[in-house]
PyMOL Python script that loads the backbone (N, CA, C, O; Angstrom):
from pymol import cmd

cmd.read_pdbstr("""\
ATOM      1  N   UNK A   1     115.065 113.447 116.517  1.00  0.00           N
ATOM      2  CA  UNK A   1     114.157 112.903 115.525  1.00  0.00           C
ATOM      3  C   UNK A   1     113.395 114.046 114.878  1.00  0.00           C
ATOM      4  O   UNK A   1     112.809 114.951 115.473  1.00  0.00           O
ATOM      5  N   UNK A   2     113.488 113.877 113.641  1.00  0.00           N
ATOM      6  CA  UNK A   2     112.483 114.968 112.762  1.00  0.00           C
ATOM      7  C   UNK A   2     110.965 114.847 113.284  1.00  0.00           C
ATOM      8  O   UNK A   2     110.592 114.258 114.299  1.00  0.00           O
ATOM      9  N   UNK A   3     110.159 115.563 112.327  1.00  0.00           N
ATOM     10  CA  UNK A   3     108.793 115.563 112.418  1.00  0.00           C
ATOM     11  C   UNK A   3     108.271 114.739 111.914  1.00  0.00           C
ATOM     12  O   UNK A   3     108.505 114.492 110.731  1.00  0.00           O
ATOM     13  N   UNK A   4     107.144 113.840 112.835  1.00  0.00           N
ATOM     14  CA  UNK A   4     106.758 112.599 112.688  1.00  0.00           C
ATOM     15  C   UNK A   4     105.761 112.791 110.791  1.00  0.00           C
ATOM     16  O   UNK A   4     105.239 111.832 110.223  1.00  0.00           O
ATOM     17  N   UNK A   5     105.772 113.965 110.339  1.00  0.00           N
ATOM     18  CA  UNK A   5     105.443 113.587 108.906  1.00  0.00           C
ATOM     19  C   UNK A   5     106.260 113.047 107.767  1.00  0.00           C
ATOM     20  O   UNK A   5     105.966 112.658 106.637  1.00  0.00           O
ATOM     21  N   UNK A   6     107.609 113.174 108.573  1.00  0.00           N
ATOM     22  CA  UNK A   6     108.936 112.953 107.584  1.00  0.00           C
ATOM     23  C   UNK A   6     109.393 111.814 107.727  1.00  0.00           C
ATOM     24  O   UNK A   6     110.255 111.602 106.875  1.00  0.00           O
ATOM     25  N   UNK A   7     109.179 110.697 108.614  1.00  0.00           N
ATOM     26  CA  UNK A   7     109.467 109.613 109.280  1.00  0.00           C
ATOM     27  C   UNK A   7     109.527 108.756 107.929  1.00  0.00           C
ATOM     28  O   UNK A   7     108.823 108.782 106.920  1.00  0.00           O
ATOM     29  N   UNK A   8     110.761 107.901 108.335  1.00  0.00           N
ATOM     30  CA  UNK A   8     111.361 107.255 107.405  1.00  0.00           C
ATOM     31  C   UNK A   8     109.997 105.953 106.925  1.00  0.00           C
ATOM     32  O   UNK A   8     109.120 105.745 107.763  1.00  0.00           O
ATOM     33  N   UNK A   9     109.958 105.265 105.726  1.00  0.00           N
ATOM     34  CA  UNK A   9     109.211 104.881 105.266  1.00  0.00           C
ATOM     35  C   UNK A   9     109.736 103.304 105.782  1.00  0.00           C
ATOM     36  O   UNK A   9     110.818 102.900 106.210  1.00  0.00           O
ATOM     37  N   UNK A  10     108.373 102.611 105.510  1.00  0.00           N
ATOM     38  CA  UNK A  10     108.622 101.117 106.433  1.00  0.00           C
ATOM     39  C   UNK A  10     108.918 100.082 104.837  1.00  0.00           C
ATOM     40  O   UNK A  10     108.337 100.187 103.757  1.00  0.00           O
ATOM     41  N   UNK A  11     109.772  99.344 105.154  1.00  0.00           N
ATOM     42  CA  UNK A  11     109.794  97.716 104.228  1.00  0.00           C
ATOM     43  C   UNK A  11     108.870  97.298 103.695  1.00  0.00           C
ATOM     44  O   UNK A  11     107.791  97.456 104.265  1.00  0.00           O
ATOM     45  N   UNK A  12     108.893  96.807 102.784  1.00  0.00           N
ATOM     46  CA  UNK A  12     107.682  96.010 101.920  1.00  0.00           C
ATOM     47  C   UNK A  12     107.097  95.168 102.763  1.00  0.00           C
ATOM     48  O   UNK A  12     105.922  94.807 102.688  1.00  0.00           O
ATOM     49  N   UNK A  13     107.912  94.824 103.603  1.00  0.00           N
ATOM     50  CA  UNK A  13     106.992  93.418 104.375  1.00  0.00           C
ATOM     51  C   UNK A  13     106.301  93.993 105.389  1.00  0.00           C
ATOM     52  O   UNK A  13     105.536  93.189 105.922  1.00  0.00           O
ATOM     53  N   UNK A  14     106.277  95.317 105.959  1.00  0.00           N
ATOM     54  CA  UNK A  14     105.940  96.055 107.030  1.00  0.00           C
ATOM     55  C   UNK A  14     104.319  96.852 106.179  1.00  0.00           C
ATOM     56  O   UNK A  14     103.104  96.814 106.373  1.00  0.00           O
ATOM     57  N   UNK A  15     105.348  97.556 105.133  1.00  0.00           N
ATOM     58  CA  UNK A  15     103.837  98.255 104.079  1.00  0.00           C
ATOM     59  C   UNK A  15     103.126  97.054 104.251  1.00  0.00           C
ATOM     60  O   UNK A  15     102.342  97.135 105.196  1.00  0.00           O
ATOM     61  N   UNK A  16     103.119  95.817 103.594  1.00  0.00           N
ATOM     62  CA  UNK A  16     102.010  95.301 103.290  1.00  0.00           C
ATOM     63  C   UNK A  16     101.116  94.511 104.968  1.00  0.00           C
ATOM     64  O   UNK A  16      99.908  94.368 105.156  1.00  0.00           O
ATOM     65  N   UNK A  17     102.120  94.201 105.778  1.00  0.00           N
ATOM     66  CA  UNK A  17     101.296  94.762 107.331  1.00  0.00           C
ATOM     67  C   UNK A  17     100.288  95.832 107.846  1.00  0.00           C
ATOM     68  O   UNK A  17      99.213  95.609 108.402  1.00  0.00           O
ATOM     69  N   UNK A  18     100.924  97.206 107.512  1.00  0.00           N
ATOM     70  CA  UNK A  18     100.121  98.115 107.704  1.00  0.00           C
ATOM     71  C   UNK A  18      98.843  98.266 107.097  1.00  0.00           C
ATOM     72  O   UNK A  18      97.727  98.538 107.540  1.00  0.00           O
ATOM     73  N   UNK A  19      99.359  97.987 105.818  1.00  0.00           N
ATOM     74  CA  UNK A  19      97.931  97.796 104.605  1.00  0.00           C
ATOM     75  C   UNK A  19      96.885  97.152 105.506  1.00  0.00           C
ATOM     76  O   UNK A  19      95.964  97.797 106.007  1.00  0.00           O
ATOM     77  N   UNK A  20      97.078  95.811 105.690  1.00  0.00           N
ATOM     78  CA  UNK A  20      96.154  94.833 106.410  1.00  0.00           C
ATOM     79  C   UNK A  20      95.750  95.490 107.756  1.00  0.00           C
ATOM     80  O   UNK A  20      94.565  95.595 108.073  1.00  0.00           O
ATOM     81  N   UNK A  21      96.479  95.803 108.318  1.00  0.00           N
ATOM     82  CA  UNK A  21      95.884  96.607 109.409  1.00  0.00           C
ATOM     83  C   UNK A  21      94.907  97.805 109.737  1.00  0.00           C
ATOM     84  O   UNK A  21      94.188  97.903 110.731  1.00  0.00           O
ATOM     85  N   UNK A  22      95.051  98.792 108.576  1.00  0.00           N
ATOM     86  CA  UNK A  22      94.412  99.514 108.427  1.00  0.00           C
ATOM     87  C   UNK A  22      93.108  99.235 108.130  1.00  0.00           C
ATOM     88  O   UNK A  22      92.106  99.589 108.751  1.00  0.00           O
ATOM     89  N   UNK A  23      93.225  98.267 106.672  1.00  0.00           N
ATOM     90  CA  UNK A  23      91.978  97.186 106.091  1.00  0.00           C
ATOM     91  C   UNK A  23      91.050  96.911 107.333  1.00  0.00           C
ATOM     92  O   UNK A  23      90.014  97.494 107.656  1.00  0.00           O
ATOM     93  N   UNK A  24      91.725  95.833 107.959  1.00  0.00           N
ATOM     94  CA  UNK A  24      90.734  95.460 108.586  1.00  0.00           C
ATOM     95  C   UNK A  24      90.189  96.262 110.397  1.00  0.00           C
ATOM     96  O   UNK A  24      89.057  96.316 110.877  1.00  0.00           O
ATOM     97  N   UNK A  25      91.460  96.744 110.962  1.00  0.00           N
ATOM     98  CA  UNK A  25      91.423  98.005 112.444  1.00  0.00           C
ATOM     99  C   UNK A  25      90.515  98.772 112.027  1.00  0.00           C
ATOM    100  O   UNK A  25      89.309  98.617 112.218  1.00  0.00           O
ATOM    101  N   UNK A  26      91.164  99.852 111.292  1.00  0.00           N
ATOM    102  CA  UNK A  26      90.529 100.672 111.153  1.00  0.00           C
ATOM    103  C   UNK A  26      89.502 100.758 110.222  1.00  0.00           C
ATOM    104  O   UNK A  26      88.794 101.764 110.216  1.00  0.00           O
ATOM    105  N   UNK A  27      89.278  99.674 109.280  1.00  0.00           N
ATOM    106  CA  UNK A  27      87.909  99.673 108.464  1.00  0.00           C
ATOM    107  C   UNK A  27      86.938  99.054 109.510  1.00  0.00           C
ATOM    108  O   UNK A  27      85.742  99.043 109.222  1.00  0.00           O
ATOM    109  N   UNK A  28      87.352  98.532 110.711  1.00  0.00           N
ATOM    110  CA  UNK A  28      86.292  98.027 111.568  1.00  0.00           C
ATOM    111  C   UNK A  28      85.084  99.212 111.906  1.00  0.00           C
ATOM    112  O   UNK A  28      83.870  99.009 111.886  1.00  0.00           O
ATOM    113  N   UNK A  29      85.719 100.390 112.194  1.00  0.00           N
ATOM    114  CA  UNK A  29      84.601 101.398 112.704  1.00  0.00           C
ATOM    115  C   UNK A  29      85.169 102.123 111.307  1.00  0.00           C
ATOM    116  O   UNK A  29      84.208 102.887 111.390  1.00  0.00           O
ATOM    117  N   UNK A  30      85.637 102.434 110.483  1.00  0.00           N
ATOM    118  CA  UNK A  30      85.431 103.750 109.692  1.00  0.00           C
ATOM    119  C   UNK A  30      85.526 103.550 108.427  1.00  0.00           C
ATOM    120  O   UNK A  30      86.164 104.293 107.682  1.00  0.00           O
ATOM    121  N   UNK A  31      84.492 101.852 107.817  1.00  0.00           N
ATOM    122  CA  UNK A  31      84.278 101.592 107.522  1.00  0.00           C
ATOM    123  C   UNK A  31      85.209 101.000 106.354  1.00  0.00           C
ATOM    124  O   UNK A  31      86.061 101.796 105.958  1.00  0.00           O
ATOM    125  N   UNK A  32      85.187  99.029 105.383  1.00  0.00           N
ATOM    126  CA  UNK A  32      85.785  98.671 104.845  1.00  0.00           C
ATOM    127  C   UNK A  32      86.309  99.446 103.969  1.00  0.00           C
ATOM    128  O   UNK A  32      87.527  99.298 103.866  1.00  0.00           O
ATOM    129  N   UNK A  33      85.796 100.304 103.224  1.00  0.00           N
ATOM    130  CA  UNK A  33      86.071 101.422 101.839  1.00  0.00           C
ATOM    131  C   UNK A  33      87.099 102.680 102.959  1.00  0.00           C
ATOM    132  O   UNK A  33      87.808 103.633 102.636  1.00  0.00           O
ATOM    133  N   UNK A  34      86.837 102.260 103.942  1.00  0.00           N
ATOM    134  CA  UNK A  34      87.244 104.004 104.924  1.00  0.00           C
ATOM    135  C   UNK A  34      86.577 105.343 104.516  1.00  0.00           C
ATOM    136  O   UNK A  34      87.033 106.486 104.555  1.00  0.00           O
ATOM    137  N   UNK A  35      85.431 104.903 104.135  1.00  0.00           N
ATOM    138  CA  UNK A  35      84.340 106.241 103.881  1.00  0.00           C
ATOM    139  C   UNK A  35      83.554 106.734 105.029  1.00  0.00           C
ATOM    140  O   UNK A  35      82.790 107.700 105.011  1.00  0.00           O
ATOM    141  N   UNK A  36      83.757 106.156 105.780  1.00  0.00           N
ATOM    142  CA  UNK A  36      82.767 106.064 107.822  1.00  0.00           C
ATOM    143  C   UNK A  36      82.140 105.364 108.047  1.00  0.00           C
ATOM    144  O   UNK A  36      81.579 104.483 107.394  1.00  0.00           O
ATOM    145  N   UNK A  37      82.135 105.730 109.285  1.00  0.00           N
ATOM    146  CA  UNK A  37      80.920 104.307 109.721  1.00  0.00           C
ATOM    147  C   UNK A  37      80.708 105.034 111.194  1.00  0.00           C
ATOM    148  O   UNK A  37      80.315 106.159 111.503  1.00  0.00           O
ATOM    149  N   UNK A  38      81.180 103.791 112.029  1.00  0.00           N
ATOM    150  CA  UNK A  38      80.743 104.627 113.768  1.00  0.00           C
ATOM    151  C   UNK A  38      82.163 105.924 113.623  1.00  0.00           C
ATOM    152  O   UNK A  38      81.916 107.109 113.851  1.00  0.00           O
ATOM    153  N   UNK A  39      83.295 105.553 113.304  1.00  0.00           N
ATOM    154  CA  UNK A  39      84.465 106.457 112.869  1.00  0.00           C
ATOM    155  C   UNK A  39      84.404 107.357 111.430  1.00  0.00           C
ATOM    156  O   UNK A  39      84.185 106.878 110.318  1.00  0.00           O
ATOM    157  N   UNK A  40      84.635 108.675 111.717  1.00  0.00           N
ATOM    158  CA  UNK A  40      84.728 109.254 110.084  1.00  0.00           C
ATOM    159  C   UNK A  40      85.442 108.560 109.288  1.00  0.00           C
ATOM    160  O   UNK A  40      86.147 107.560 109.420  1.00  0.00           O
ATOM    161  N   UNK A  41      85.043 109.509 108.091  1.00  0.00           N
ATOM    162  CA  UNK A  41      85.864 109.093 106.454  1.00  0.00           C
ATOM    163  C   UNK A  41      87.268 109.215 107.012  1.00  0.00           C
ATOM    164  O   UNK A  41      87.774 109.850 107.937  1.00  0.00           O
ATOM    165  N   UNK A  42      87.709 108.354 106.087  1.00  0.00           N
ATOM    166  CA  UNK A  42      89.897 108.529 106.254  1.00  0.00           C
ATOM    167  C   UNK A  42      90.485 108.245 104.175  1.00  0.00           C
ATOM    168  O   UNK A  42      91.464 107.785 103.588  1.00  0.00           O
ATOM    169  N   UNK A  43      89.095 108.891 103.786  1.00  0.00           N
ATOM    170  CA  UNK A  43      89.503 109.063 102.815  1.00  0.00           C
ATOM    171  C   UNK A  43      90.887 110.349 102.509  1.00  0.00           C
ATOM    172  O   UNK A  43      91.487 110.781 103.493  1.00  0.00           O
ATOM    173  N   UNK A  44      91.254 110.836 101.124  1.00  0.00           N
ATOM    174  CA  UNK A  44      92.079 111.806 101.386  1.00  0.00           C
ATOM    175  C   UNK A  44      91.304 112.772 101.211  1.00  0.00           C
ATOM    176  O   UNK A  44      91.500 113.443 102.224  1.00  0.00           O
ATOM    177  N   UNK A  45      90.661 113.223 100.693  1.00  0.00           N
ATOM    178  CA  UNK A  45      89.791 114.542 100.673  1.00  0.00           C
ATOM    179  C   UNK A  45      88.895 114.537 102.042  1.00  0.00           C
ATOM    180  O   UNK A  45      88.363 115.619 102.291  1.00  0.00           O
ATOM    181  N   UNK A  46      88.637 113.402 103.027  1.00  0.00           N
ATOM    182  CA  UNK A  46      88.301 114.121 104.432  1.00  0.00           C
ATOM    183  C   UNK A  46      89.668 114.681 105.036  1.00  0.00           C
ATOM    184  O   UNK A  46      89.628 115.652 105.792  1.00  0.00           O
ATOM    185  N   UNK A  47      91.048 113.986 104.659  1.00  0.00           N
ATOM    186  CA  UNK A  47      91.667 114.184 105.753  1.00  0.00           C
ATOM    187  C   UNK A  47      92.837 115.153 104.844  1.00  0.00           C
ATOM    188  O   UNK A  47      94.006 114.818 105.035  1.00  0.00           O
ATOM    189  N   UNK A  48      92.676 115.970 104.167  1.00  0.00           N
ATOM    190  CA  UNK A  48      93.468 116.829 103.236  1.00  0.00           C
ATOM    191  C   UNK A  48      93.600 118.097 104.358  1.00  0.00           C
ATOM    192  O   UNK A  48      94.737 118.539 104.522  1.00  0.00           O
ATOM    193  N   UNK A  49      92.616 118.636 105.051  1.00  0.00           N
ATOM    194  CA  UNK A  49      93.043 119.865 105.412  1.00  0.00           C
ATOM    195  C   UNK A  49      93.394 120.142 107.011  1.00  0.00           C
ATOM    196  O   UNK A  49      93.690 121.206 107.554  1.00  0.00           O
ATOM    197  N   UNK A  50      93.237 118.633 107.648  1.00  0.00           N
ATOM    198  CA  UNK A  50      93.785 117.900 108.880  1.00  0.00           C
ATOM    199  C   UNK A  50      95.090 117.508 109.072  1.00  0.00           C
ATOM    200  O   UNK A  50      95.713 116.650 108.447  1.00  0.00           O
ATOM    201  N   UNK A  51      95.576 118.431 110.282  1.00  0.00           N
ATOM    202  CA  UNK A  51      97.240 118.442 110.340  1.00  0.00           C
ATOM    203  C   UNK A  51      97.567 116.954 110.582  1.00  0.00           C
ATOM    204  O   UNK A  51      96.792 116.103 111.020  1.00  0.00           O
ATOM    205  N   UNK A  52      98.740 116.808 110.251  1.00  0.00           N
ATOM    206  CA  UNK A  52      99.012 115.070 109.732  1.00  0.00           C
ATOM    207  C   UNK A  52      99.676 114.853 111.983  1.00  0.00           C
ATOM    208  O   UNK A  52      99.598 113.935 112.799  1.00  0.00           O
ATOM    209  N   UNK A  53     100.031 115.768 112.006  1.00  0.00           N
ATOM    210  CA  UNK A  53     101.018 115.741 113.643  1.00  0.00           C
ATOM    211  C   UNK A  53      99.584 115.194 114.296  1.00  0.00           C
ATOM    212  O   UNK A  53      99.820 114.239 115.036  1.00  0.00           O
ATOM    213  N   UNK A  54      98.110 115.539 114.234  1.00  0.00           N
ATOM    214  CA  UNK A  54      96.831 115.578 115.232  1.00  0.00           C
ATOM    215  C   UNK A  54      97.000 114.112 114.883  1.00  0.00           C
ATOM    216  O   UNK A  54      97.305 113.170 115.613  1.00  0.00           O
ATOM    217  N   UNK A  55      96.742 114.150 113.654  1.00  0.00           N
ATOM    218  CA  UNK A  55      96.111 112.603 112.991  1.00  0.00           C
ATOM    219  C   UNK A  55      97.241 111.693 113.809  1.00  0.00           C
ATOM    220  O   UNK A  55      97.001 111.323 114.958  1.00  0.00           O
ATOM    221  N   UNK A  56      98.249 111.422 113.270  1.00  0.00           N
ATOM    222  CA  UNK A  56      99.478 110.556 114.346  1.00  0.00           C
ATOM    223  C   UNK A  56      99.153 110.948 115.884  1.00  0.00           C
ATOM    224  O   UNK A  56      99.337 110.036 116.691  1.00  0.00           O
ATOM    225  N   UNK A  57      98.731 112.085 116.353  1.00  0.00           N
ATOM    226  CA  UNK A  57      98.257 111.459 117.634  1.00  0.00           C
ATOM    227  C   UNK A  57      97.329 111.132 117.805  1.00  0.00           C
ATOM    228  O   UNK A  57      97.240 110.629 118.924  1.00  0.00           O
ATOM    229  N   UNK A  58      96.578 111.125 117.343  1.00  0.00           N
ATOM    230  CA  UNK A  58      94.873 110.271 117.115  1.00  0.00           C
ATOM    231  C   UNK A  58      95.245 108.620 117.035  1.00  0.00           C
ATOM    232  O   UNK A  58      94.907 107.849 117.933  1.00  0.00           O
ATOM    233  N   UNK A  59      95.842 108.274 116.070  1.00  0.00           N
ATOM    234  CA  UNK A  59      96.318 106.867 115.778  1.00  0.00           C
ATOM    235  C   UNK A  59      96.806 106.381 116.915  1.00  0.00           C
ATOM    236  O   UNK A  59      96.467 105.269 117.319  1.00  0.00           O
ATOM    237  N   UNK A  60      97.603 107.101 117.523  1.00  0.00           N
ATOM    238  CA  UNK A  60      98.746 106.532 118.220  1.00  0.00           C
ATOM    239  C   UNK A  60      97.948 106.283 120.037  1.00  0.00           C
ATOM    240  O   UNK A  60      98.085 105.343 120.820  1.00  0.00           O
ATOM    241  N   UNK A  61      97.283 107.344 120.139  1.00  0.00           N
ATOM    242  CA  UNK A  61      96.857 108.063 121.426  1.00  0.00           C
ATOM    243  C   UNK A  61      95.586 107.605 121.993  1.00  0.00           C
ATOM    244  O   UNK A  61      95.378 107.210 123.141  1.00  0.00           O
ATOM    245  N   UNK A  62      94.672 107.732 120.903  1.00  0.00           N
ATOM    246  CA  UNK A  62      93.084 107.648 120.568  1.00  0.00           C
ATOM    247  C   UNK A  62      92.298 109.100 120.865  1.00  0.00           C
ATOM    248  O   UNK A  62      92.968 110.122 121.016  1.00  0.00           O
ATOM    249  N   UNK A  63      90.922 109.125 120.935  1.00  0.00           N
ATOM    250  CA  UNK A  63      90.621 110.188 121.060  1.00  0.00           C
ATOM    251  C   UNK A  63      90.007 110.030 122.263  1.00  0.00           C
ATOM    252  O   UNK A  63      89.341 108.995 122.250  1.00  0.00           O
ATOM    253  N   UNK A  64      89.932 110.737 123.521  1.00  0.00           N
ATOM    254  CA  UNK A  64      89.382 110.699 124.418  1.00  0.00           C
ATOM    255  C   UNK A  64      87.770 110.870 124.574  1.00  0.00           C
ATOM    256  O   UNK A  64      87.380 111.924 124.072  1.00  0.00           O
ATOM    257  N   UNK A  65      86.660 110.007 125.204  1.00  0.00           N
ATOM    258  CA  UNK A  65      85.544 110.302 124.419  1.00  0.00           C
ATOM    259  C   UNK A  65      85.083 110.244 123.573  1.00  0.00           C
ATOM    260  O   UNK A  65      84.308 111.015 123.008  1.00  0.00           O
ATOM    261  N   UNK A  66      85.625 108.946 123.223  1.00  0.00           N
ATOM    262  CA  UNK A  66      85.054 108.234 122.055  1.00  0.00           C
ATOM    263  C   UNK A  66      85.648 107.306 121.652  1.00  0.00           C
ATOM    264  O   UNK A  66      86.788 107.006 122.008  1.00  0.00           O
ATOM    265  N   UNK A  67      84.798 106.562 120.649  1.00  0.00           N
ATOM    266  CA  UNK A  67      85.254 104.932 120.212  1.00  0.00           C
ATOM    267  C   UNK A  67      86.732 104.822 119.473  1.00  0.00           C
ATOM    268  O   UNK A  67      87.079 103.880 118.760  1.00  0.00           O
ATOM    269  N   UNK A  68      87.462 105.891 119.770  1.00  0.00           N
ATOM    270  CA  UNK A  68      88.776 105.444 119.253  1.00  0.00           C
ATOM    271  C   UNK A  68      89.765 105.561 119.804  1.00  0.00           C
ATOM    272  O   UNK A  68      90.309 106.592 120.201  1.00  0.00           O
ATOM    273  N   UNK A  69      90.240 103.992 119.912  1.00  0.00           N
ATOM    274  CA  UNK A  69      91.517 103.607 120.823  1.00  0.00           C
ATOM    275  C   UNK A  69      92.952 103.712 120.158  1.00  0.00           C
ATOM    276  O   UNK A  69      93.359 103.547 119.008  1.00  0.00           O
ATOM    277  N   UNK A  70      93.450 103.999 121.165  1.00  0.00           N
ATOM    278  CA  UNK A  70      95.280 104.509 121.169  1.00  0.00           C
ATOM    279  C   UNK A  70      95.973 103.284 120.502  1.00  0.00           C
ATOM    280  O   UNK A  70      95.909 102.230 121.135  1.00  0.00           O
ATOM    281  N   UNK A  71      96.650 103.282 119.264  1.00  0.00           N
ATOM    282  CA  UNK A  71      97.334 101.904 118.831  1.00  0.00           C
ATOM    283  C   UNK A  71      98.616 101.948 119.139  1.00  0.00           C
ATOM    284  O   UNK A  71      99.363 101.251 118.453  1.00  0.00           O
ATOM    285  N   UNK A  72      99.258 102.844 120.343  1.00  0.00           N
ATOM    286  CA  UNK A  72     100.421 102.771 120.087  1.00  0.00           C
ATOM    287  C   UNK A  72     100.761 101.389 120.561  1.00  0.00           C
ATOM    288  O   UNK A  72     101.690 101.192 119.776  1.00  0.00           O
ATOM    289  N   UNK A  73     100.702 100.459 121.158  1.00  0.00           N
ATOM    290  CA  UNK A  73     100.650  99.085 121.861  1.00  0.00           C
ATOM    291  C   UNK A  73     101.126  98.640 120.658  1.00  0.00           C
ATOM    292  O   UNK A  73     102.114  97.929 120.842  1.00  0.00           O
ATOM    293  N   UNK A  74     100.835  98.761 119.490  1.00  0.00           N
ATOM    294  CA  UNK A  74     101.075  98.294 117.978  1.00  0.00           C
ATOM    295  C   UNK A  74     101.840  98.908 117.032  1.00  0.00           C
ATOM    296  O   UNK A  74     102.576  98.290 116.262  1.00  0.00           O
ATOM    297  N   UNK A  75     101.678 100.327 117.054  1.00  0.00           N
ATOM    298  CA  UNK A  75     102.536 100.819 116.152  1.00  0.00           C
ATOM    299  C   UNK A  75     102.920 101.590 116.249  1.00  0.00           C
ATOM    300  O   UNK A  75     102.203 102.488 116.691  1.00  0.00           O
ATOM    301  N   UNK A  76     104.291 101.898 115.941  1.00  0.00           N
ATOM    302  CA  UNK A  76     105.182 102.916 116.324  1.00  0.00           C
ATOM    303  C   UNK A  76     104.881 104.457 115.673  1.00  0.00           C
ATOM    304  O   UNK A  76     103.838 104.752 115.090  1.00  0.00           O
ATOM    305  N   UNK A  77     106.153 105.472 115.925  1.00  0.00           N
ATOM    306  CA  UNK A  77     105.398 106.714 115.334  1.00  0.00           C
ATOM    307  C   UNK A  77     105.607 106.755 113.827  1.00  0.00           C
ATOM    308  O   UNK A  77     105.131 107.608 113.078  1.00  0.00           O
ATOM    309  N   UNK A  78     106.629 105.393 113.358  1.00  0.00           N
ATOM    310  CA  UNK A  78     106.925 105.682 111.715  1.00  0.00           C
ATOM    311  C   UNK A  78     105.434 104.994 111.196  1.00  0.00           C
ATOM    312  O   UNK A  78     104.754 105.383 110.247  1.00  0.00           O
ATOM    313  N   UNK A  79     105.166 103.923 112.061  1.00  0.00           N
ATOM    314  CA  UNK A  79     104.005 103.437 111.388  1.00  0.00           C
ATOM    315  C   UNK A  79     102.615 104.177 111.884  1.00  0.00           C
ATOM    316  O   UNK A  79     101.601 103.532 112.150  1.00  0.00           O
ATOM    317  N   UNK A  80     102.662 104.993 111.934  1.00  0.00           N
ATOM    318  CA  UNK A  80     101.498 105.391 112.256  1.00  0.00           C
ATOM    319  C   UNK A  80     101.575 106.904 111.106  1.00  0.00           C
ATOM    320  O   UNK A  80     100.695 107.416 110.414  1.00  0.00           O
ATOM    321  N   UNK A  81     102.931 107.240 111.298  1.00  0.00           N
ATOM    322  CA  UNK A  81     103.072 108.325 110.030  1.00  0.00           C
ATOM    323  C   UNK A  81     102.981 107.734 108.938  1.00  0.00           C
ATOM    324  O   UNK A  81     102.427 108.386 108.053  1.00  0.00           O
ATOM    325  N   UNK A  82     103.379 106.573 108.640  1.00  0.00           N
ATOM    326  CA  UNK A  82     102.948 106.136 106.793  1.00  0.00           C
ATOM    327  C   UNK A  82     101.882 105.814 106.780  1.00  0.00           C
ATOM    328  O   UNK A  82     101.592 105.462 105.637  1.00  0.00           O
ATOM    329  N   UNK A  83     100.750 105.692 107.712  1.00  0.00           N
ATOM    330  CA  UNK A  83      99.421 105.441 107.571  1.00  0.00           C
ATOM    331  C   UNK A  83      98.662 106.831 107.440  1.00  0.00           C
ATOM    332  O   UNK A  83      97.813 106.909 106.552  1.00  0.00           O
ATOM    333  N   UNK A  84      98.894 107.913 108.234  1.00  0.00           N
ATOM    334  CA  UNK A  84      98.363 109.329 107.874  1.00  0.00           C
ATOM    335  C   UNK A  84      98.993 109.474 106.815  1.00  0.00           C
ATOM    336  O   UNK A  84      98.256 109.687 105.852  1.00  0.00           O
ATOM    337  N   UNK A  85     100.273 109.441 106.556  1.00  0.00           N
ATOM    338  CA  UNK A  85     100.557 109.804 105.346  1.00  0.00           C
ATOM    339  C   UNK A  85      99.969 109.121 103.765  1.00  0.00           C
ATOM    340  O   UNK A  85      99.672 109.677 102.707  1.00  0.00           O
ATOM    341  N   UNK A  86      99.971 107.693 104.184  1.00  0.00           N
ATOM    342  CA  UNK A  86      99.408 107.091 103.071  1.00  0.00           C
ATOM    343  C   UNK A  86      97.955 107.281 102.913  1.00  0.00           C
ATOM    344  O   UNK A  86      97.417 107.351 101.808  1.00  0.00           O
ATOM    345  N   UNK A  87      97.359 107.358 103.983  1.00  0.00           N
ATOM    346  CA  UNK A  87      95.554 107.817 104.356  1.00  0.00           C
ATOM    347  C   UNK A  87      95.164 109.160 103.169  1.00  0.00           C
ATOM    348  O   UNK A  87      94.195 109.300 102.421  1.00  0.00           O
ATOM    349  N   UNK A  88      96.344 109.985 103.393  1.00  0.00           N
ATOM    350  CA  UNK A  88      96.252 111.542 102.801  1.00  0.00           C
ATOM    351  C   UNK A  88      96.359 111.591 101.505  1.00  0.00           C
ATOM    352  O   UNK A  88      95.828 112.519 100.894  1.00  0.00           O
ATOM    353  N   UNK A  89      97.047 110.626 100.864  1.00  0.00           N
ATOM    354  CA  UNK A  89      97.549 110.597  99.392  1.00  0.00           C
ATOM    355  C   UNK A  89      96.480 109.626  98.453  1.00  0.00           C
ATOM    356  O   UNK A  89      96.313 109.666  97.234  1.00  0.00           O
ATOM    357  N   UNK A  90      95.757 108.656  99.569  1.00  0.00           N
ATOM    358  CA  UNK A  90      94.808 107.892  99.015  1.00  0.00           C
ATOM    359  C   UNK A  90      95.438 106.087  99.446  1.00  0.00           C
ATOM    360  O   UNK A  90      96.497 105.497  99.233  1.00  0.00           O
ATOM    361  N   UNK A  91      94.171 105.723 100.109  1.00  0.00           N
ATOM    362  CA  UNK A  91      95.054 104.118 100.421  1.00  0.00           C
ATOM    363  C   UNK A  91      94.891 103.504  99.454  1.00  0.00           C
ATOM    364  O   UNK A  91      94.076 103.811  98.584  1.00  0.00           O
ATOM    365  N   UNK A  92      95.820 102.275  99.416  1.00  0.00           N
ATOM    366  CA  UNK A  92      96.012 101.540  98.448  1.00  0.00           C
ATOM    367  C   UNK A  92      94.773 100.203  98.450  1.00  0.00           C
ATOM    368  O   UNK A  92      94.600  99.589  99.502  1.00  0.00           O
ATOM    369  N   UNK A  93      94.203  99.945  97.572  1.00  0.00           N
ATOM    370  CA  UNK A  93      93.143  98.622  97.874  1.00  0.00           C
ATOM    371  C   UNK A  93      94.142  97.487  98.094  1.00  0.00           C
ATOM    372  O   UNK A  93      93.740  96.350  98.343  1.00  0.00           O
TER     373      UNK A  93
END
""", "prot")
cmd.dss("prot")
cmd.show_as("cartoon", "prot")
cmd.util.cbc("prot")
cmd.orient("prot")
């Protein structure tokens, strides 16, 4: 398997899953807009100069010592790469 930044892109019916997930998971702590909250910004200009490999293990893993839990239970490493990846480029409303 390549590098989880290259990971093949998910189905329309999957994108618009993730969308919602992100929306509402991760806008829970890092706020609805994803500008922060108890979790930082996941805008793209916070997360522009943040290696995309950390971020997928952040998503996937959580961070130890602190309020953010491991989603791998939920999503795999493609979906967790089109979410850093889509996070980085700017999410979609």
């Amino acid at each position: 398997m390549g590098p989880p930044a290259l990971a093949a892109a998910p189905g329309p019916d999957r994108v618009k899953e993730l969308t919602h997930f992100v929306r509402q998971e991760c806008g829970f702590c890092h706020g609805l807009q994803l500008t922060g909250g108890l979790g930082s910004s996941l805008t793209s200009a916070a997360l522009r100069d943040k290696p995309s490999e950390a971020l997928i293990a952040a998503t996937l893993y959580g961070i130890p010592g602190t309020a953010m839990p491991g989603w791998a239970p939920f999503l795999s490493v493609d979906d967790a790469s089109w979410i850093v990846n889509t996070l980085k480029k700017g999410f979609p409303q």
